[in-house]
C-alpha positions, 0 to 999 in steps of 0.5 A, spaced: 500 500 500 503 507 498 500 513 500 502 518 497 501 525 499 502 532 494 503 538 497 498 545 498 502 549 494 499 553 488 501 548 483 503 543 487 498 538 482 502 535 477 498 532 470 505 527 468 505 520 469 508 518 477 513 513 477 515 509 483 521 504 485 522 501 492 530 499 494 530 493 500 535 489 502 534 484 498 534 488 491 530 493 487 523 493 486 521 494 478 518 501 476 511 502 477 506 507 475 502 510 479 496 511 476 488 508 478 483 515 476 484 521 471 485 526 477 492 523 481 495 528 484 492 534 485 494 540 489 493 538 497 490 530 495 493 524 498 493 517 493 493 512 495 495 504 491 495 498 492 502 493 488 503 486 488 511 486 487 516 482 488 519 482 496 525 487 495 525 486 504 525 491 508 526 497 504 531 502 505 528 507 500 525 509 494 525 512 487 519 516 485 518 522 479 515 523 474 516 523 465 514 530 465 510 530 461 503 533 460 501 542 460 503 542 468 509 537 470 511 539 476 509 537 481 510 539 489 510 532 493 510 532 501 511 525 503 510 518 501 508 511 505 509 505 504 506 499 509 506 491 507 502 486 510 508 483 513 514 488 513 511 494 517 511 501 514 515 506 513 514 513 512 519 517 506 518 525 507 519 529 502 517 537 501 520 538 494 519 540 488 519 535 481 520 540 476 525 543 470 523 549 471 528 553 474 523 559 477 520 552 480 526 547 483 534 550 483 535 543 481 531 541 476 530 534 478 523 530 476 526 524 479 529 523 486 530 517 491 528 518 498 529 515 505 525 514 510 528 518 517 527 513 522 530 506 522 528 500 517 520 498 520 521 503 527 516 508 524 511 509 530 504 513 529 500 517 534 493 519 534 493 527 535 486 530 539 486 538 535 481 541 538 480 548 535 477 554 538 474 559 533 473 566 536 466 570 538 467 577 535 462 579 529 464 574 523 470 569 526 467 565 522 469 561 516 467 557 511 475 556 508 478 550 507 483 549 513 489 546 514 494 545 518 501 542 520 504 540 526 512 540 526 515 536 532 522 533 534 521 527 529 518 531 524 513 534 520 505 531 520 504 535 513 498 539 512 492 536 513 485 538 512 481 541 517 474 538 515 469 533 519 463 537 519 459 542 514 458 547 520 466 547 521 468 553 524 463 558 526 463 563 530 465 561 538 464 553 536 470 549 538 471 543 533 474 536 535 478 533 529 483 527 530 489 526 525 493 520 524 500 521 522 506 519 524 509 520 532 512 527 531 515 528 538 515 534 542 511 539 538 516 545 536 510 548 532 503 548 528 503 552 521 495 553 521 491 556 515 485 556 509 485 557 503 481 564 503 475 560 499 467 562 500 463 567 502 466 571 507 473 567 508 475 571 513 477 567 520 478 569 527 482 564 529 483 564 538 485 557 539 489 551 539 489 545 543 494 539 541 494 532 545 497 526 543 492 521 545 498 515 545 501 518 551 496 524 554 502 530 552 498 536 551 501 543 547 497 549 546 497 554 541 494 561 542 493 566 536 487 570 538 488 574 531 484 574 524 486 570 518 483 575 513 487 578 507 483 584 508 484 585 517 490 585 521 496 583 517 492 581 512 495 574 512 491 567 512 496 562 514 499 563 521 505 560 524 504 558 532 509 556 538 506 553 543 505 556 550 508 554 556 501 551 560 498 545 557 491 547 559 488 556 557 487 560 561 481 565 559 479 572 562 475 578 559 477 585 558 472 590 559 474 596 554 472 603 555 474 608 550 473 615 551 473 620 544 474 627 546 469 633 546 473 638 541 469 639 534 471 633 530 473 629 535 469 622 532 470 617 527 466 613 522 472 609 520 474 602 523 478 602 530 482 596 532 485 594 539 492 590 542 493 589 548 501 587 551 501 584 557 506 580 561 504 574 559 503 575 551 499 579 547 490 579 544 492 579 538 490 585 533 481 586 535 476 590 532 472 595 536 465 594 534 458 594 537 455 599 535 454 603 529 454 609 532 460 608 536 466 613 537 462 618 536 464 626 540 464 626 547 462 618 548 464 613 552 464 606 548 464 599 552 466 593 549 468 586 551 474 582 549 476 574 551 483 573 551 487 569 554 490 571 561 495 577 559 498 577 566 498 586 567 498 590 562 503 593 559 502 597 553 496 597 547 496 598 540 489 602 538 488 605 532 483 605 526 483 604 518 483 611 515 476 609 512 470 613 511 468 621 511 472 624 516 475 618 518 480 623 523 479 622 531 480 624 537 482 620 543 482 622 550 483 616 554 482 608 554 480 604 560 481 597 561 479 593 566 480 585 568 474 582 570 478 575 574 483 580 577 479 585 577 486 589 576 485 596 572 489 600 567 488 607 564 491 609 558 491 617 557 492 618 549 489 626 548 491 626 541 489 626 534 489 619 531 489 623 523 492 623 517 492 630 517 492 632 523 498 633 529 503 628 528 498 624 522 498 618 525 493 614 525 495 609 530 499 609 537 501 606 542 499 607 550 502 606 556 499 606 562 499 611 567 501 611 574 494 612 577 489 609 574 483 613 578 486 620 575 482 620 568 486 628 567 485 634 569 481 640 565 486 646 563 481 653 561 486 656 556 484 664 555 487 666 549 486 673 546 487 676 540 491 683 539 488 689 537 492 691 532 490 691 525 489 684 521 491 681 528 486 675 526 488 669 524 483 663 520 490 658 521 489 653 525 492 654 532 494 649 537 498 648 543 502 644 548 502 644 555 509 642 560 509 641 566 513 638 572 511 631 571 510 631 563 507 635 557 500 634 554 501 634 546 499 638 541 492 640 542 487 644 536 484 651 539 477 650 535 471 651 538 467 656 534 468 658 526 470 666 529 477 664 533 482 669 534 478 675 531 482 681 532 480 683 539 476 684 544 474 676 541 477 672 547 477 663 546 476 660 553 477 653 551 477 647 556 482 641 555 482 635 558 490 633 560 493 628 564 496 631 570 503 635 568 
């Protein structure tokens, strides 16, 4: 029985005639074809085939490749397994490319030999529980193809599909799947993806669970960030390291989001969150209740389930940029931890604008020293000269230092007749962090 696995990689299928010899003790095996349906060896499809041969022994490898023959020779194999009913199995890894394309295989080679990487009939196997967790915020899930790859000590599973249900990775469900491969050791990492197929592919990806069920070890691997080729980073395949508990440990944030008063002040774009703590990072989250959110003067609410980040450190929060207007004003972030009941407040005062201040249109924030103090109100009077043209239709703005830091830069905004020649006067309040 061979198995033969072609990889995922675009173009990885191959329309050439596969080839196979087996090398044992005992001699070599005759060339074989490999053929038994019209459509052997797509991209991401395992084959399988049944030989009678003459017994070569245990073997010591293999001789596979094809003819190059057809409009799409090249081919992309992932790995090759061979079992008899008396001998055992061995497993003959591969991941290279069988081409003569030199943009595709620096070294051209349609033919090569392969040997398997554990001792003749030592190759164990080893049943893998993935348990993987789909995020609940608005449209986490995905109707993809999804695919992973766990990589340990002893070797690679291969990318295997994720699939044993029609309702396979909805929003907050966690999925069961269980994979046979090949006993991999200690988990390095998992590479975990989909094919950005369907309607709405985009997936938010919380968390994965590994377990060995021959021996009961188990890996986690946290993500807690999108596979979207539209949000975040935009990638839809995601390389995760295992963390140091075996079991997750979960809390929910509680985000309150205060945009400023100042004309101007809201924002229709999309506005997403990090948090930093001492133990990881959320991962990048959207912000988004309401259609009416961040809107001058308001104080939105929102909850976001993570793993246990241990205390805060920083936060990343920013938006996209879209919509009309799209510049904001934020004031200050407060975030509270609902096991812990730790708090933190993030004082920003600044423009988050293309066009305004710094024109950034994200930042990070640092948590200040004291998170009872949301800031202090300053009335700055500013009068305008007497002189002839001593008014201004500029925009004016000021920063204010003190002996524990500075305000940043702040509009002076708060009528369309500002800085009139005198005796017009602007009272304007600003909302600062102590200084």
């Amino acid at each position: 029985k061979i198995t033969i696995v072609t990889g995922d990689k675009p173009g990885a299928g191959t329309d050439a005639n596969v080839f196979i010899r087996l090398n044992g003790l005992n001699g070599s095996s005759e060339e074989s074809l490999l053929d038994n349906t019209q459509n052997n060896f797509e991209k991401g499809k395992i084959d399988t085939f049944f030989l009678e041969l003459d017994d070569v022994g245990p073997l010591k490898s293999l001789t596979i490749g094809h003819d190059n023959t057809g409009t799409a020779p090249s081919w992309y194999l992932s790995s090759v397994r061979v079992a008899t009913q008396e001998r055992g199995e061995w497993f003959f890894p591969c991941e290279k490319w069988f081409s003569k394309d030199p943009l595709v295989a620096n070294d051209q080679l349609i033919v090569r030999t392969l040997e398997s990487d554990k001792p003749i009939n030592q190759v164990l196997e080893s049943n893998y529980k993935i348990t993987v967790t789909t995020g609940k915020i608005k449209g986490a899930g995905t109707n993809a193809k999804v695919t992973i790859d766990m990589v340990g000590e002893a070797g690679s599973s291969g990318k295997r599909e994720l699939d044993n249900s029609p309702d396979n990775f909805q929003r907050g469900v966690t999925d069961v799947f269980n994979v046979k491969c090949r006993e991999l050791g200690p988990l390095k990492k998992i590479t975990i993806g989909h094919n950005n197929s369907g309607f709405g592919a985009g997936w938010f990806l919380e968390n994965v669970m590994i377990e060995n069920s021959k021996d009961g070890t188990k890996w986690n691997f946290f993500c807690g960030q999108w596979l979207d080729d539209q949000l975040g980073d935009k990638k839809i395949e995601r390389e995760l390291l295992p963390s140091d508990a075996t079991s997750i440990i979960t809390t929910k944030y509680i985000v309150s989001v205060t945009t400023g008063k100042i004309r101007g002040a809201g924002t229709d774009a999309n506005v997403h969150i990090e948090l930093f703590g001492t133990k990881g990072s959320s991962g990048q989250r959207p912000l988004e209740n309401n259609p009416n959110n961040f809107e001058r003067g308001n104080i939105d609410k929102f909850e976001i389930d993570s793993i246990d980040l241990g205390d805060l450190q920083k936060i990343k929060i920013g938006h996209d940029n879209s919509g009309f207007g799209p510049g904001w004003f934020l004031k200050d972030v407060f975030i509270s931890d609902q096991t812990s009941a730790k708090e933190w407040l993030f004082p920003c005062g600044e423009w988050l604008a293309s066009d305004e201040g710094d024109k950034k249109i994200e930042r990070e924030l640092f948590p200040s020293s004291d998170p009872a103090s949301s800031g202090e109100f300053y009335k700055v009077d500013v009068i305008t000269g007497d002189r002839r043209g001593a008014g201004t239709d500029a925009n004016v703005f000021v920063t204010l230092y003190g002996t524990k830091g500075y305000s940043a830069q702040r509009t002076l905004d708060n009528s369309k007749n500002n800085f009139e020649k005198k005796p017009n006067r602007l009272l304007h309040n600003l909302s600062l962090i102590h200084i």
